[in-house]
N, C-alpha and C positions, 0 to 999 in steps of 0.2 A: 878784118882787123877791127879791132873795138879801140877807142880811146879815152880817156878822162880829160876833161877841162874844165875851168870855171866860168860859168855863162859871161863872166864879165871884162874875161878876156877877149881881145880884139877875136872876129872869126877867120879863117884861111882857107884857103882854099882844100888845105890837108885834111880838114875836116869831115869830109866824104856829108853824110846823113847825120845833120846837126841835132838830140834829142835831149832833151829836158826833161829829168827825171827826178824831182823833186814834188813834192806833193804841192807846195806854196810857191807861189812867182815870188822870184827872188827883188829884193826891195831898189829900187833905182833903175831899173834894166824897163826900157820899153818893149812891146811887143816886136819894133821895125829892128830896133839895135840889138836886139839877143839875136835874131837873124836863124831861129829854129825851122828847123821841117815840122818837129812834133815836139809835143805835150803831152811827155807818157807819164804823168803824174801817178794812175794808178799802180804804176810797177815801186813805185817808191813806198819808203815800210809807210807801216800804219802811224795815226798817229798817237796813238797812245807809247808806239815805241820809239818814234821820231821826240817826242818831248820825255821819254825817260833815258834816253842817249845825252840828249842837250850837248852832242859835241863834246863830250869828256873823256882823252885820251884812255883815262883809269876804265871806263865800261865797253872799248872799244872788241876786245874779243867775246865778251856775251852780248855785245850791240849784232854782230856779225851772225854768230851760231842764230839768236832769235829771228836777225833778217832773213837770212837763209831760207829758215822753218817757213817766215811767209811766200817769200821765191818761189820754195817747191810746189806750193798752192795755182801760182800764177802763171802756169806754162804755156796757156794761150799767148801772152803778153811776151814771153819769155821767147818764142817762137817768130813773135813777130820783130823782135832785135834782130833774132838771125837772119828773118827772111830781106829785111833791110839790109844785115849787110851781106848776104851774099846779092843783093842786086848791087850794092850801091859800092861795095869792096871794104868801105870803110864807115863806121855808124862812129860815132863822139858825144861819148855820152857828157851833159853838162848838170852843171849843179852852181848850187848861190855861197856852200860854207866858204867859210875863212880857212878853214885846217883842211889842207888840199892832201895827207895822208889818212885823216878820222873822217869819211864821210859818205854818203849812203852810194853814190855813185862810182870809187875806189872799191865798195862792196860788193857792189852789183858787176863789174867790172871780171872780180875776182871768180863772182859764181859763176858767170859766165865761162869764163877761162874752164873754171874746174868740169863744169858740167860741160863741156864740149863735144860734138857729135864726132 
């Protein structure tokens, strides 16, 4: 099972395999209170497409198609989600935005889903 959360919420135990998937550490969070397994930064988009998104509901469906494109690039990385959560049953993926539907982690989330074995 995959899940979304914002790093900056409390952590749970529901969380299975706690994973940060933003390219930047999110701002206020220390390393002890994000309370991560991992720092998969590189699975998060690029950044020339991370600052041409800027979180704008309006470019949210070609935010997704061009993250994608880079996804399908990354299946090492992509492989290694899965193999986390089938050990761990449960991976959470976490992120720093504010708009908890527009963002690279609800994306990544999604590809997963679709791309599923």
């Amino acid at each position: 099972m995959i899940r979304v959360r914002r790093v900056y919420d409390l952590p749970s135990k529901e969380d299975g395999y706690r994973v940060l998937v933003d390219r930047l550490w999110p701002r206020g969070v220390s390393k002890s209170d994000a309370q991560i397994d991992e720092w998969l930064k590189d699975v998060a988009p690029s950044d020339e497409l991370r600052k041409w998104f800027g979180h704008e509901p309006a470019r949210w469906n070609r935010f997704k198609s061009r993250y994608f494109q880079e996804l399908a690039k990354k299946t090492a990385l992509l492989e290694q989600l899965r193999a986390k959560e089938s050990t761990s049953g449960v991976v959470t993926l976490l992120y720093g935005a504010k708009d908890q539907q527009h963002n690279n982690a609800v994306a990544l989330k999604e590809y997963l889903d679709e791309h599923a074995k």
